[in-house]
C-alpha positions as CSV (number, residue, x, y, z in Angstrom):
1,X,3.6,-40.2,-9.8
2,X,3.0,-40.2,-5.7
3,X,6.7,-40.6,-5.5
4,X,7.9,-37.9,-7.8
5,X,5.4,-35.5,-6.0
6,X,6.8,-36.1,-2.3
7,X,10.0,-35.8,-3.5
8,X,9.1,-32.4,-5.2
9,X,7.2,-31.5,-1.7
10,X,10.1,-32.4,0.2
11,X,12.4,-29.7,-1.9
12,X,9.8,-27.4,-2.6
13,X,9.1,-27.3,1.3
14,X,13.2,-27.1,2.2
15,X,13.7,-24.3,-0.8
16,X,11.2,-22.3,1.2
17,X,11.1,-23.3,4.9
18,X,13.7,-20.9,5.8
19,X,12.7,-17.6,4.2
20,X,8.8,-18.4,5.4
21,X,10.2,-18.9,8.5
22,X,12.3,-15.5,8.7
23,X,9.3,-13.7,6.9
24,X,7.1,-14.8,9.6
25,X,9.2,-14.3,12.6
26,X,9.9,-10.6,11.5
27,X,6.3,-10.2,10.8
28,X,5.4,-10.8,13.9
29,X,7.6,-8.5,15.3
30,X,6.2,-5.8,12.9
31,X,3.4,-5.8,13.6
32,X,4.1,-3.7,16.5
33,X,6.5,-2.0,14.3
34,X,5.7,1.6,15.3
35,X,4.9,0.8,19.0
36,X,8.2,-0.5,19.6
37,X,9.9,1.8,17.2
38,X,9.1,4.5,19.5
39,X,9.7,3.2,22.6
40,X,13.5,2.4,21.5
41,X,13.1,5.5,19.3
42,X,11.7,8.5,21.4
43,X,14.4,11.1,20.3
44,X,12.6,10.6,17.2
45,X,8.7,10.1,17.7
46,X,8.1,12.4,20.5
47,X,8.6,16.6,20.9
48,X,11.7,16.7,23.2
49,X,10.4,19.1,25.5
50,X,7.4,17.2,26.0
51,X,4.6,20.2,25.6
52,X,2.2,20.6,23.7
53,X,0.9,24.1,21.4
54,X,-0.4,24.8,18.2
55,X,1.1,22.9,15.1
56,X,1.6,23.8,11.6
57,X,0.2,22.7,9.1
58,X,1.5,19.5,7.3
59,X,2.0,21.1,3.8
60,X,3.8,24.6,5.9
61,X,6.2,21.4,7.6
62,X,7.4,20.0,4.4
63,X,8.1,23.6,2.9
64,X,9.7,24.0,6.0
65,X,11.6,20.2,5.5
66,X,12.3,21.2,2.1
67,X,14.1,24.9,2.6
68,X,16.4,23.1,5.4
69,X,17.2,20.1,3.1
70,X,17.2,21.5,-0.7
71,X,18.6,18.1,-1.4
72,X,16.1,16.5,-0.9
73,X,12.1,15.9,-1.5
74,X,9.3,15.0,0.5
75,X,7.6,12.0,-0.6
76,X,5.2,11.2,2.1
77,X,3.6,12.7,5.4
78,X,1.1,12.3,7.7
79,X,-2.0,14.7,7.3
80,X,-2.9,14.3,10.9
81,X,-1.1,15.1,13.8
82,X,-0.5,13.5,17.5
83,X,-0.5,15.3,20.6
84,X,3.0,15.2,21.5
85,X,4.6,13.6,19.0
86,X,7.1,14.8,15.8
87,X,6.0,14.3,12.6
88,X,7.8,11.8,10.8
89,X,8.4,12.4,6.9
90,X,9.6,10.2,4.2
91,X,11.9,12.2,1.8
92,X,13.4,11.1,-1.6
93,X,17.0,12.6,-3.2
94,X,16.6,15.5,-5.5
95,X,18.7,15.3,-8.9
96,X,22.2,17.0,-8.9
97,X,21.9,18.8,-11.8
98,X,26.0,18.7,-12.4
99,X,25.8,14.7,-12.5
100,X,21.8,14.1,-13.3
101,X,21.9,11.6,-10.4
102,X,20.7,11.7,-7.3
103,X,22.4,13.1,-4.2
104,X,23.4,11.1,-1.8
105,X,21.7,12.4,1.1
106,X,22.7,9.4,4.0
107,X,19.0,9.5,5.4
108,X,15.6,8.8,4.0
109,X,13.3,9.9,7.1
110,X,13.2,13.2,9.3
111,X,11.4,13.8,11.9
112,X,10.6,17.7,12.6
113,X,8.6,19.4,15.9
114,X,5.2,20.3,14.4
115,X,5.6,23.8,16.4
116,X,8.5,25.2,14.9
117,X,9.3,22.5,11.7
118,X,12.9,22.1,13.3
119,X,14.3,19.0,12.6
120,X,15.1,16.9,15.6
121,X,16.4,13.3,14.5
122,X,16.9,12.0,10.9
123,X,17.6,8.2,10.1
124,X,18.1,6.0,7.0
125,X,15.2,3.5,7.2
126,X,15.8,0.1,6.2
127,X,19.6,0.7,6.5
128,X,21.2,-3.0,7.3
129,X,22.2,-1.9,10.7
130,X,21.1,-3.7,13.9
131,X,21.4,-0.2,16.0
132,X,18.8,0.6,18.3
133,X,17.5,3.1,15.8
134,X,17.7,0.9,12.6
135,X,16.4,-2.0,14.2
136,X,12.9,-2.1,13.4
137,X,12.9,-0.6,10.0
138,X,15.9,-3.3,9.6
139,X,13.3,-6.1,10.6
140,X,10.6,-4.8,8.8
141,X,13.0,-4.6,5.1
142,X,13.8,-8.3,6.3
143,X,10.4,-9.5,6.0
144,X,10.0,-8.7,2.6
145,X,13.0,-8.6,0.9
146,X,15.8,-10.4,2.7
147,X,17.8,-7.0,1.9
148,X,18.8,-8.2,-1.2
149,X,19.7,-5.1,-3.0
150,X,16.8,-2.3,-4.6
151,X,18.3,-1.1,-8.0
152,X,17.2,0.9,-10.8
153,X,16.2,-2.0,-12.8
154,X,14.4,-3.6,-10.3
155,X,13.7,-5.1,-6.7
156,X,15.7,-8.1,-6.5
157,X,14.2,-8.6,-2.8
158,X,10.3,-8.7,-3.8
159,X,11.3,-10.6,-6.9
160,X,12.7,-13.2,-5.0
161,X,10.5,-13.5,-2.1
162,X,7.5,-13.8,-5.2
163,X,9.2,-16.3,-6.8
164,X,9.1,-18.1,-2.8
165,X,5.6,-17.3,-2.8
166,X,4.9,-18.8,-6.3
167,X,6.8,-22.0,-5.1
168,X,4.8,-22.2,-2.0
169,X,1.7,-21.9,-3.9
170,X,2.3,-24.9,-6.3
171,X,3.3,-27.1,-3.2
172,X,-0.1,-26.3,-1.5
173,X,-1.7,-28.4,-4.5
174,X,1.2,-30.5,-4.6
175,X,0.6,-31.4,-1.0
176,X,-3.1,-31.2,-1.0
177,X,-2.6,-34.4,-3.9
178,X,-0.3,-36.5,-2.0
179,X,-2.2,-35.7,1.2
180,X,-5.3,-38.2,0.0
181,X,-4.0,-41.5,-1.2
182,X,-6.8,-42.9,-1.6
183,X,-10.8,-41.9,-1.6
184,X,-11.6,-45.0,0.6
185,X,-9.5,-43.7,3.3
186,X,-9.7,-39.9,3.1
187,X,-11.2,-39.3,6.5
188,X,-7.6,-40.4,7.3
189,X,-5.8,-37.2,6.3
190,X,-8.1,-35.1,9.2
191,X,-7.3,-37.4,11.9
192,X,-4.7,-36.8,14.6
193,X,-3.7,-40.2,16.2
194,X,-2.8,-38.5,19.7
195,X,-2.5,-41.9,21.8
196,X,-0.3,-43.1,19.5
197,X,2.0,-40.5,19.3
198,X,5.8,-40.7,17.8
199,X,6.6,-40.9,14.3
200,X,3.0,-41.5,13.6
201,X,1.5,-38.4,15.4
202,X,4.1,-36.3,14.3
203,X,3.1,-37.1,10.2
204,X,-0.1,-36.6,10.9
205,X,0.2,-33.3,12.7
206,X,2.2,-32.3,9.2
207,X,-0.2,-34.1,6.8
208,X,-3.6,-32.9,8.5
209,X,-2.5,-30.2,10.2
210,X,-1.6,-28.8,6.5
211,X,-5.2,-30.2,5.1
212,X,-7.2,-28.5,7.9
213,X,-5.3,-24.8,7.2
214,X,-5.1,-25.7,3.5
215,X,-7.2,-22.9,2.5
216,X,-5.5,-20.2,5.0
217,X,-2.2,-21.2,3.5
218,X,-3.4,-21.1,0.0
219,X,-4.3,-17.4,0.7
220,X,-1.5,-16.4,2.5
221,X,0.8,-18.0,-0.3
222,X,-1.5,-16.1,-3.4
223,X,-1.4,-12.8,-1.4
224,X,2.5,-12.9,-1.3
225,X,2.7,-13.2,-4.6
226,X,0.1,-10.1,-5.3
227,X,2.5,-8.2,-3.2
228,X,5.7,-9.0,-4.3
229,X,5.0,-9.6,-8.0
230,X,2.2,-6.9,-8.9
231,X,3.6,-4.9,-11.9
232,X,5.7,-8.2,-13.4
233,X,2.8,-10.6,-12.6
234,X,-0.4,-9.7,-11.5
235,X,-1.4,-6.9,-12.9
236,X,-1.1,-8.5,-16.7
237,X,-3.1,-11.5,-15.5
238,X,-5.5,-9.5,-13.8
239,X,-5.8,-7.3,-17.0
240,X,-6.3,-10.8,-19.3
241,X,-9.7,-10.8,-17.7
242,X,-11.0,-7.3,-16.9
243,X,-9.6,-3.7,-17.9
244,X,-7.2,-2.1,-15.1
245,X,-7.3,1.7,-14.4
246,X,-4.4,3.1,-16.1
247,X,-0.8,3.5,-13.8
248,X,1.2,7.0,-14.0
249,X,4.4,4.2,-14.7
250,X,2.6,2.8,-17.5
251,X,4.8,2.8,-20.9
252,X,7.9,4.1,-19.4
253,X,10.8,1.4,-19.3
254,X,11.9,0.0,-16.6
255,X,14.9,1.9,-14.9
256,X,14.6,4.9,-17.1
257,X,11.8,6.1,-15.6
258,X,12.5,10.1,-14.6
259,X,11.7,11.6,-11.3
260,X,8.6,12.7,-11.1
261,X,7.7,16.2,-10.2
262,X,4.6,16.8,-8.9
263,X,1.8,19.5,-11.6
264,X,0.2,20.3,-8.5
265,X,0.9,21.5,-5.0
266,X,0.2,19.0,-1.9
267,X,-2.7,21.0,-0.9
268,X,-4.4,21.1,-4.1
269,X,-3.4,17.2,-4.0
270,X,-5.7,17.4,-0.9
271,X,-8.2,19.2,-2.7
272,X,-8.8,16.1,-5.3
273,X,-8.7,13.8,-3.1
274,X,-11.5,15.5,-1.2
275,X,-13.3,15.9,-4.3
276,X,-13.5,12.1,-4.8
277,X,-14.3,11.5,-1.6
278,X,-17.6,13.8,-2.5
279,X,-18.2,11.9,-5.1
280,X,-18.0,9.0,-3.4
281,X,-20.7,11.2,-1.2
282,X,-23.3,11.7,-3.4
283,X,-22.3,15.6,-3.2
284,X,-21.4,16.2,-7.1
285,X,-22.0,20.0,-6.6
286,X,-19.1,20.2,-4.0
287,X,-16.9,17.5,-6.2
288,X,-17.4,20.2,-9.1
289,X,-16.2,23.5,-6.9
290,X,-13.6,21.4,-6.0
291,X,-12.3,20.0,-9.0
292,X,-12.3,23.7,-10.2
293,X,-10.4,25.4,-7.8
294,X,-7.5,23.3,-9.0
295,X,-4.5,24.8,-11.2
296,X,-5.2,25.6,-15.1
297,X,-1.9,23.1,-15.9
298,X,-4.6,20.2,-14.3
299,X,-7.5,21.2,-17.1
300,X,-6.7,18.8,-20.1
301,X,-7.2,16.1,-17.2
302,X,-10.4,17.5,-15.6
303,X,-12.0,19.4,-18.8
304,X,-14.2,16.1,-20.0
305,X,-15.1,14.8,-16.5
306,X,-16.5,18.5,-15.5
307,X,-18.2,19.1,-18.5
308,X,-20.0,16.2,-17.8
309,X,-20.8,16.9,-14.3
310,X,-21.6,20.1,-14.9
311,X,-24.0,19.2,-17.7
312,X,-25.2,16.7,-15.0
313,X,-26.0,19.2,-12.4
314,X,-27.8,21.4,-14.9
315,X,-29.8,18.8,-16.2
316,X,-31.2,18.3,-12.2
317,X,-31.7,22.1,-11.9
318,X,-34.0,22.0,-14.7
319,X,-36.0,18.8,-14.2
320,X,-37.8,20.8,-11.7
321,X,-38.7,23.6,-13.4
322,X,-39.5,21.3,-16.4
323,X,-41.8,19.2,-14.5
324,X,-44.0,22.3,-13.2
325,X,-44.0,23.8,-16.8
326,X,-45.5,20.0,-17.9
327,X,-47.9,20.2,-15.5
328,X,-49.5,23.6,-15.6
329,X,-50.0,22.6,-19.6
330,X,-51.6,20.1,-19.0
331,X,-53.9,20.6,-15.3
332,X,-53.0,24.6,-15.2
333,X,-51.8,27.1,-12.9
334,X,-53.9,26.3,-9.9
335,X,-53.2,22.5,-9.7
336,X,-48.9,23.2,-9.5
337,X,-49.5,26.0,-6.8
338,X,-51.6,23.2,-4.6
339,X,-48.8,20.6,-5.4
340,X,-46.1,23.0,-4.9
């Protein structure tokens, strides 16, 4: 049995040594991602005059984005601004309605003054290109999918670099097994015999070295998987032992999934999101005045959650008044004018 399993540590550790070792390198790397970005990138990340002045607003830049590319969609911008800087925008392909694909727009990423919503440089990020400015969104693609290809079916990069993960996690227990022969002689597999060294030290700075980071590896290798493998994987075993909050994606097949249009406008978007974050405040009154200011097309989704914050709110309103009423029946008038 100890053979088979160091011979299945030996593969499983080869299979996976060199895509670990990519994945870490580049992660390194990207750490820094936008740092160095922008210091081989400034033509992109910083206003070209240099000056400063009043910006728009981030919902007036992507109209702004949007009426000089029709083609295309913004699918993500900052809400906050930094002195100096452009604002850099994510945008996604519009449909051609003549084909009902896509257009093919050669660039995924603008970046715009803030002052005037010009566009000033515009990029495809992730492109496999190693030019100066490709080469950090090129490194950070790397790191999680090898740039194996993205279709409409599926990402064959994540799925891959899950199926490493999963690999990596059943050698951790594979390892961990083979790393204590024996219970007499376990304080064996922490030692480091330093004096001596050769084929001796080097084993033991693989065998213990691996039992005293045993647990930081194990997390590293589970967390790859939750990243890579979230909708195949993780999410259905999560949901085997407690309910999941419904996704948006949920029922629609794979690859057939349409575009999805947005029912409300980025700034009422805002608006929810600020109402949760009142929720999250205590501060249901100004979650309600919120959540009400929204579109009518949003009311099938916020009619049962207001009516029962609203019937909330006037159930506090009247405790008061309740209480008093209770009170003068029962002590009379004088005794709630002392209290109140």
């Amino acid at each position: 049995m100890r053979r088979t399993l160091t011979t299945l540590h030996r593969w499983f550790g080869l299979f996976t040594a060199l895509f670990l070792f990519v994945a870490g390198a580049t992660g390194a790397i990207i750490s820094w991602d936008h740092e160095l970005d922008e210091a081989l990138n400034p033509e992109l990340f910083k206003l070209r005059d240099g000056g400063e002045g009043p910006a728009l607003s981030p919902f007036e830049l992507a109209e702004r984005i949007e009426a000089a590319e029709p083609r295309a969609a913004v699918r993500f911008l900052p809400l906050e601004l930094e002195p100096g800087h452009s604002l850099v925008a994510f945008m996604r392909p519009r449909i051609d309605p003549a084909t009902g694909e896509p257009y093919e727009l050669g660039f995924n990423q603008v970046a715009v003054d803030p002052r005037s919503g010009e566009i000033q440089g515009k990029r495809e990020w992730g492109a496999i290109s190693l030019s100066r400015a490709n080469l950090l969104p090129f490194l950070y693609r790397l790191h999680y999918s090898m740039h194996l290809p993205e279709t409409r079916t599926a990402d064959w990069g994540m799925l891959f670099m899950g199926l490493i993960a999963i690999v990596w996690v059943i050698d951790c227990f594979i390892a961990l097994a083979i790393s204590f022969p024996s219970r007499k002689v376990w304080k064996r597999s922490f030692a480091f015999r330093f004096k001596q060294g050769g084929h001796r030290l080097v084993f033991d700075l693989h065998r213990s070295g691996g039992v005293w980071l045993w647990g930081l590896l194990l997390v590293i290798a589970v967390t790859g998987v939750g990243m890579n493998l979230g909708d195949p994987l993780m999410r259905p075993l999560v949901g085997f032992f407690s309910p999941l909050t419904p996704s948006p994606f949920d029922g629609a097949e794979a690859g057939k999934r349409p575009p999805l249009e947005p029912r409300i406008s980025r700034q009422k978007a805002v608006e929810l999101a600020r109402a949760e974050a009142a929720i999250d405040a205590g501060d249901l009154a100004k979650a309600v005045e919120l959540v009400k200011s929204l579109p009518p097309q949003t009311s099938h989704a916020t009619a049962d959650w207001l009516a029962r914050a609203e019937a909330h709110l006037a159930a506090h309103e009247r405790f008061p008044r309740r209480l008093k009423e209770m009170v003068a029946s029962r002590f009379g008038t004088s005794t709630v004018c002392r209290a109140a």
